[in-house]
Backbone as CSV, one residue per row, in Angstrom:
resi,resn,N_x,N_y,N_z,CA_x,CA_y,CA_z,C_x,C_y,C_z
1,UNK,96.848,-26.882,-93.911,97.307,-27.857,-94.873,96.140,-28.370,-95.732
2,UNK,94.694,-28.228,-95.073,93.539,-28.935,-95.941,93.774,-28.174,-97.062
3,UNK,93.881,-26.871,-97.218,93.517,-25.982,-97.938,94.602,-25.993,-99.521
4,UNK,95.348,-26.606,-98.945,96.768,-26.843,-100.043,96.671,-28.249,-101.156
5,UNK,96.418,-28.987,-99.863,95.740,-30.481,-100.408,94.218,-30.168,-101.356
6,UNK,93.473,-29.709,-101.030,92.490,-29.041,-101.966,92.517,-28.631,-103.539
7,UNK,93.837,-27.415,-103.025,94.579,-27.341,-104.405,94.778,-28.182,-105.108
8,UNK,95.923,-29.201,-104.297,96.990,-29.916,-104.927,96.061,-31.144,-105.533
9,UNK,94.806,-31.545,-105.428,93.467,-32.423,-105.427,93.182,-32.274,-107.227
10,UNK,93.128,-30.852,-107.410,92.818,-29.634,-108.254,93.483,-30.220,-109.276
11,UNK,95.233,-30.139,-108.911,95.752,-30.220,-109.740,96.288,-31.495,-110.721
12,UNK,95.706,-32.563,-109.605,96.361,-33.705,-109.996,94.708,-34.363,-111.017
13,UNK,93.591,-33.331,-110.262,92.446,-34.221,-111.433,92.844,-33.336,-112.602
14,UNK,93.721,-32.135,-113.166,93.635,-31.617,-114.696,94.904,-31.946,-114.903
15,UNK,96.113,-33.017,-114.107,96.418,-33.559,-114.638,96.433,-35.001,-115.442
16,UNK,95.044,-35.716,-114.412,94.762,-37.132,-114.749,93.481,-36.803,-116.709
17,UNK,93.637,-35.628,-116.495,92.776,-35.222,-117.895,93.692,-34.884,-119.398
18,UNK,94.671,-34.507,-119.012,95.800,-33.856,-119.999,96.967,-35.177,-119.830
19,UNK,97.823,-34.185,-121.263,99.159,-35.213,-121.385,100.068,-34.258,-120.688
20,UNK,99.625,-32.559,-120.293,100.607,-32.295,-119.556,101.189,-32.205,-118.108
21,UNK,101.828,-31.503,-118.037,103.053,-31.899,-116.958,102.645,-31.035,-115.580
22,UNK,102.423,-31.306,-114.613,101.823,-31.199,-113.242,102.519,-29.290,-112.884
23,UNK,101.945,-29.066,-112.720,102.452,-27.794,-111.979,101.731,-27.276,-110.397
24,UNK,102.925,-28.026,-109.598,102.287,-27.813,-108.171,101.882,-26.547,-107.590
25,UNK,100.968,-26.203,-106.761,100.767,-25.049,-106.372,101.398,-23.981,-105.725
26,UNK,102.206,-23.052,-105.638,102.915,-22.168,-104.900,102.874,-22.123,-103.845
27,UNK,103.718,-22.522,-103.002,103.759,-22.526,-100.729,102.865,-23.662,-100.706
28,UNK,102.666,-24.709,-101.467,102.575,-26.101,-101.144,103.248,-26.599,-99.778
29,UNK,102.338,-26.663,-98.778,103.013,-27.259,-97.401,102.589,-28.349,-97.115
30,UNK,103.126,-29.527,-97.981,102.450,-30.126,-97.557,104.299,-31.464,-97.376
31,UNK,104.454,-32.082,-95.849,105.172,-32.516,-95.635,105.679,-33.564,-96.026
32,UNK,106.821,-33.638,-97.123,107.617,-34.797,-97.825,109.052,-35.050,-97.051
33,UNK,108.926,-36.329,-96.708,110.444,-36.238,-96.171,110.634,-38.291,-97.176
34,UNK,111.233,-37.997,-98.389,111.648,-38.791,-99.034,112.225,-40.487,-98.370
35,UNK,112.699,-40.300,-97.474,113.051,-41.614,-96.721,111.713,-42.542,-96.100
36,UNK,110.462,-41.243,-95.639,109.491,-42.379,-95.151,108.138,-41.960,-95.991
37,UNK,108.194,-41.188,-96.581,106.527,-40.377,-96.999,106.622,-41.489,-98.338
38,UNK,105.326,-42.094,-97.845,104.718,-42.776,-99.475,103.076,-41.719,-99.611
39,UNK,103.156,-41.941,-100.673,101.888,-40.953,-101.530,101.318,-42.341,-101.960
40,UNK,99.519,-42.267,-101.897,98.596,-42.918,-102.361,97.377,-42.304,-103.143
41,UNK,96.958,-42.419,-103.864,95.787,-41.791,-104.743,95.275,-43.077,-105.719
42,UNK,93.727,-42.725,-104.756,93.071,-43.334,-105.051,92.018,-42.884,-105.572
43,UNK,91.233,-43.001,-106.918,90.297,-42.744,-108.105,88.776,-43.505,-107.277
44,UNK,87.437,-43.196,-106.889,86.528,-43.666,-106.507,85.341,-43.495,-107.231
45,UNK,84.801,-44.193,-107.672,82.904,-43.345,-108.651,81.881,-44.593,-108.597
46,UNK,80.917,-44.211,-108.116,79.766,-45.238,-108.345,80.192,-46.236,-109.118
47,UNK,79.762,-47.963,-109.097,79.612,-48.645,-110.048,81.374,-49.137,-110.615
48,UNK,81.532,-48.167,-110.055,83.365,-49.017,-110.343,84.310,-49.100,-109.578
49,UNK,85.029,-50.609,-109.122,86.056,-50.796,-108.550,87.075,-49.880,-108.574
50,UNK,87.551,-48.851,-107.213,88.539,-47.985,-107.001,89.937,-48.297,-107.954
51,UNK,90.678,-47.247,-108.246,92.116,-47.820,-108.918,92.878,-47.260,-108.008
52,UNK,93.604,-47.634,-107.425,94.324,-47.075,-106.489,96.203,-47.302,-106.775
53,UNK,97.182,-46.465,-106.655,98.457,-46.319,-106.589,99.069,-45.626,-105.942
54,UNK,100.258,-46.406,-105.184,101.252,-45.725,-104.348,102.581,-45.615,-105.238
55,UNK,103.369,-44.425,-104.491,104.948,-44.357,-104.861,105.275,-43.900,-104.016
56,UNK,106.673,-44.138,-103.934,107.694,-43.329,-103.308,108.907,-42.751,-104.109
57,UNK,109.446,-41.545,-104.607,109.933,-40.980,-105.190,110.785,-39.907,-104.598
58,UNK,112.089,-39.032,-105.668,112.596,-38.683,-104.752,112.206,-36.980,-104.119
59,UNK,110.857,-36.699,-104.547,109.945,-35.391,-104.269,108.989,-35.817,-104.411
60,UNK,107.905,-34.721,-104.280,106.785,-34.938,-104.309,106.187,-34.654,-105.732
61,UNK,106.884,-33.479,-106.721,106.216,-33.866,-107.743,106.440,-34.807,-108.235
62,UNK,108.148,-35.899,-108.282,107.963,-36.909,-108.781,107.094,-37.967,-108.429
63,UNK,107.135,-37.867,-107.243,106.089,-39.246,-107.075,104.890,-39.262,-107.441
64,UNK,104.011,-37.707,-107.447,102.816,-37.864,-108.048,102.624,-37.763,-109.308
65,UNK,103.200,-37.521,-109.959,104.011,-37.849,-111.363,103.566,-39.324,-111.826
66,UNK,104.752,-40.185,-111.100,104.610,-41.669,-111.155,103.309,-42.053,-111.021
67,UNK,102.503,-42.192,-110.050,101.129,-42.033,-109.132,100.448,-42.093,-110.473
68,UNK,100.214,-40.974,-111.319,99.113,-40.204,-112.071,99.964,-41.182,-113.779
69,UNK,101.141,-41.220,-114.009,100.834,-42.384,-114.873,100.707,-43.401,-114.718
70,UNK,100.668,-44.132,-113.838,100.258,-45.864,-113.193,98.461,-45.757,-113.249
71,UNK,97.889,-44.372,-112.868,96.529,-45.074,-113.148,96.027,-44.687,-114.425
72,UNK,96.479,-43.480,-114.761,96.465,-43.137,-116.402,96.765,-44.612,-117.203
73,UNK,97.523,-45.312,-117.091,98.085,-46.598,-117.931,97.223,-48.167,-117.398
74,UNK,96.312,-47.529,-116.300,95.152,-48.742,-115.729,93.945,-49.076,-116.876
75,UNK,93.915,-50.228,-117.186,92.641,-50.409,-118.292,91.345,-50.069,-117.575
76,UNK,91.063,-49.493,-116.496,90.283,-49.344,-116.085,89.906,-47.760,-115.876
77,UNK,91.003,-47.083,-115.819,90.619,-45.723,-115.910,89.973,-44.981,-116.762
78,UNK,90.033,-45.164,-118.091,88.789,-44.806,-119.272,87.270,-44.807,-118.492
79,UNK,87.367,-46.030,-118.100,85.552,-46.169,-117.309,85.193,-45.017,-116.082
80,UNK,86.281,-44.466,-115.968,86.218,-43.292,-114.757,86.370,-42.104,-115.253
81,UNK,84.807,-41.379,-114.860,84.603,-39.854,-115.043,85.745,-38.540,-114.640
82,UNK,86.972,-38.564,-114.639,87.255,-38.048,-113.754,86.936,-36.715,-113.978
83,UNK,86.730,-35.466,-115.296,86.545,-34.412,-114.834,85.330,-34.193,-113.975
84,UNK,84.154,-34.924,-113.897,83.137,-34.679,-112.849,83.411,-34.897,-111.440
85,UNK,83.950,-33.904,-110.815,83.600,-33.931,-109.273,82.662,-34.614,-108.282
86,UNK,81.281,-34.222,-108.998,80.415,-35.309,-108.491,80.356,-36.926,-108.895
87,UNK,80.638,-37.534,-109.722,80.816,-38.705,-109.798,82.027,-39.369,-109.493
88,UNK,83.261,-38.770,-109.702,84.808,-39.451,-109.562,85.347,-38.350,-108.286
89,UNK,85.481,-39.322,-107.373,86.276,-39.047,-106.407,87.694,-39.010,-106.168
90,UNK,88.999,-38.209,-105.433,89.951,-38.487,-105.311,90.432,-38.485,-104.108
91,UNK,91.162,-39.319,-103.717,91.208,-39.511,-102.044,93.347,-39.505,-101.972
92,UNK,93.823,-38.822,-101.613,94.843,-38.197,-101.594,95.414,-38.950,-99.971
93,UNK,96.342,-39.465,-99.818,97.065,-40.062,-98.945,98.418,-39.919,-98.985
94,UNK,98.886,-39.701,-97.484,100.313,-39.487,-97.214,101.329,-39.808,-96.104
95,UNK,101.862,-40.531,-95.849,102.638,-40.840,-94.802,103.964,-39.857,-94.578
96,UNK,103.629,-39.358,-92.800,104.570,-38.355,-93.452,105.247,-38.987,-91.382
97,UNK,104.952,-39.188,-90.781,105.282,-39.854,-89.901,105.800,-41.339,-89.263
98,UNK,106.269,-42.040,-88.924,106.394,-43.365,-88.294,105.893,-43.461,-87.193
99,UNK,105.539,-44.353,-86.313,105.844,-44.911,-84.911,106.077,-46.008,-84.623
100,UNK,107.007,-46.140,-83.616,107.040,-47.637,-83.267,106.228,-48.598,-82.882
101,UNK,105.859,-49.225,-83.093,104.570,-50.420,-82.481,105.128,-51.788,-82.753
102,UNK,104.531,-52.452,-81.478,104.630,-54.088,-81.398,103.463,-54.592,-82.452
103,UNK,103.815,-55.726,-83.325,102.808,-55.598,-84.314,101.532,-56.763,-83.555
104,UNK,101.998,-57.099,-82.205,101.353,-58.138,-80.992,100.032,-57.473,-80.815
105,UNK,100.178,-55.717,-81.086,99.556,-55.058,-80.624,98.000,-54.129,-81.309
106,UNK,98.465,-54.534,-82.438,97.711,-53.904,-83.777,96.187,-54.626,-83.707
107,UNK,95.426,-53.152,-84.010,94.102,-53.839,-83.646,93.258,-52.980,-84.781
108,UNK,92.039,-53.397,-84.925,91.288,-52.946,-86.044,89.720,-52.710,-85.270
109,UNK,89.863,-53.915,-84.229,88.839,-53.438,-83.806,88.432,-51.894,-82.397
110,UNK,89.225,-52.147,-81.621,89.401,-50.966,-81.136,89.126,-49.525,-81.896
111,UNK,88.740,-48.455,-82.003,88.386,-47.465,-82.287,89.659,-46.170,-81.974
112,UNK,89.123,-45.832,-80.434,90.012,-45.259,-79.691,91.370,-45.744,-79.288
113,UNK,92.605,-46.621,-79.951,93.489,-47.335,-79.826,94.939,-46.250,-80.647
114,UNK,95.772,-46.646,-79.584,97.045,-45.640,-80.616,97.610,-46.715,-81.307
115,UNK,96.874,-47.988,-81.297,97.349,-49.072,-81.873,96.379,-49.719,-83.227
116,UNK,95.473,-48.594,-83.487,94.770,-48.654,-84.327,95.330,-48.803,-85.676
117,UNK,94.866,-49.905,-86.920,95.767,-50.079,-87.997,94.603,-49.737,-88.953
């Protein structure tokens, strides 16, 4: 799956560069199940506060769709390099699971915790 996400990384920085329209990668495996998967992408580069946006949509190209014009439409994204790799980072997030937890239980400090938040 790294290897898809890589791609799909690919595709969403020449789409945060263009006005056009996303074309996901072929045998994209990467697991959407519309009822719980939220998508996050977050923009990172030296010297400037991250822009970060979530959606939930009813696929995955729509949501990264949504995603990629919410930070496209950020007054802050101009200040971000994004075709340079080395300076603008993209950090790709996905919920594609639940579990139940007591929220009594949620810890940050713990490390090794299945209750880790």
């Amino acid at each position: 799956m790294q290897k898809n996400v890589s791609k799909l990384i690919q595709q969403i920085r020449k789409h945060l560069l263009s006005e056009k329209e996303i074309f996901l990668p072929k045998n994209l495996n990467i697991p959407y199940n519309k009822s719980i998967s939220i998508i996050y992408i977050t923009l990172f580069q030296e010297g400037n506060k991250p822009i970060r946006w979530g959606s939930k949509r009813e696929n995955l190209p729509q949501t990264i769709e949504r995603i990629i014009y919410k930070l496209k439409t950020n007054p802050y994204f101009k200040t971000f390099n994004v075709e340079d790799i080395n300076k603008c980072q993209i950090l790709f997030e996905i919920v594609i699971k639940e579990y139940p937890c007591n929220i009594k239980n949620l810890t940050t400090m713990k490390m090794n915790s299945s209750n880790r938040f």
